[in-house]
C-alpha positions as CSV (number, residue, x, y, z in Angstrom):
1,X,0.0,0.0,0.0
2,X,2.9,2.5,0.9
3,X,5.6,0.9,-1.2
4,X,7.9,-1.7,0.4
5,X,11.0,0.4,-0.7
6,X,13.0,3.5,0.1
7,X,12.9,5.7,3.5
8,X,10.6,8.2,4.4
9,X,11.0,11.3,5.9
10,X,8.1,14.1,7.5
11,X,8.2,17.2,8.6
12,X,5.7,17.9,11.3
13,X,4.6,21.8,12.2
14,X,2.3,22.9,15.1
15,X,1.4,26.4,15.7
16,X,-1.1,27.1,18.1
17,X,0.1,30.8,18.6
18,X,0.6,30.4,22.3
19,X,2.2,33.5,22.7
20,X,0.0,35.6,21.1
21,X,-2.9,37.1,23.2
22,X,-5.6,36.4,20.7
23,X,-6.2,34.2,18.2
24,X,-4.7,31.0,19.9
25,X,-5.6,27.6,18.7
26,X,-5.8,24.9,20.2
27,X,-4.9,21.2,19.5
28,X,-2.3,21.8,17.1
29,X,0.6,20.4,19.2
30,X,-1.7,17.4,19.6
31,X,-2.1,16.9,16.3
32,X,1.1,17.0,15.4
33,X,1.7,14.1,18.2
34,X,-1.2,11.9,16.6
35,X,-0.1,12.4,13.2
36,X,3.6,11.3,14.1
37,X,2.5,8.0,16.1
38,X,0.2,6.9,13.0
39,X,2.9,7.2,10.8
40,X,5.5,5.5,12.6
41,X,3.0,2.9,13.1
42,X,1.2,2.9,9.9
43,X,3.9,4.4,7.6
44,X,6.9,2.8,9.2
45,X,8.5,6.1,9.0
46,X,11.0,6.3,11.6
47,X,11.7,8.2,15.0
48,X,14.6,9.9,13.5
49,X,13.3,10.6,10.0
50,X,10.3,13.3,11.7
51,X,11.5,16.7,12.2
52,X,8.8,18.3,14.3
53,X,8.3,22.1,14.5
54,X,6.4,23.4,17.4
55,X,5.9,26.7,19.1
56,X,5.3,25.0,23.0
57,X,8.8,26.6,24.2
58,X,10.7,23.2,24.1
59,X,10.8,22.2,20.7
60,X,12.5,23.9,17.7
61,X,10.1,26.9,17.2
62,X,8.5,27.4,13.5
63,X,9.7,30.3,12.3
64,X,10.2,30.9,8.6
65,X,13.5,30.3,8.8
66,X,13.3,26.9,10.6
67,X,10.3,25.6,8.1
68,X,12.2,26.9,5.3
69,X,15.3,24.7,6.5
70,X,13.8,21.9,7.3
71,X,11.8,21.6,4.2
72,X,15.6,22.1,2.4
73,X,16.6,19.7,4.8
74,X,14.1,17.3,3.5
75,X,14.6,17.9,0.0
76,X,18.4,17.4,0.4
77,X,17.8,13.8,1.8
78,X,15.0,12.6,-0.2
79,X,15.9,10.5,-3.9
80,X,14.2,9.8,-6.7
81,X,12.4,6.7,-7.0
């Protein structure tokens, strides 16, 4: 169903805009923590192929800059086929 070859890679980005005053969301962060247990367990994607961008104040935050790098990040490691 997911192909039996090759590795994959994800990058994972919550913002619920905890620091702003209004306008937060909620469940983002939780999201993100769903989305990378099903595809480690679904997917088979492994622990150290999810880069995971959140703004909780202990994770690497997603600012442009950090998206933007590890989207180049991604592409740098990924193949053809």
């Amino acid at each position: 169903k997911y192909g039996n070859t090759g590795t994959r890679y994800a990058v994972l980005i919550g913002i619920n805009y905890t620091s702003h005053t209004q306008g937060r969301l909620r469940g983002c962060h939780n999201d993100v923590h769903n989305i990378r247990k099903f595809i480690m367990d679904v997917a088979k994607v492994e622990a150290h192929n999810i880069t995971i961008l959140l703004d909780d104040g202990t994770s690497t935050e997603p600012t442009r800059a950090n998206i933007m790098n590890a989207l180049d990040e991604l592409c740098q490691k990924c193949k053809p086929g």
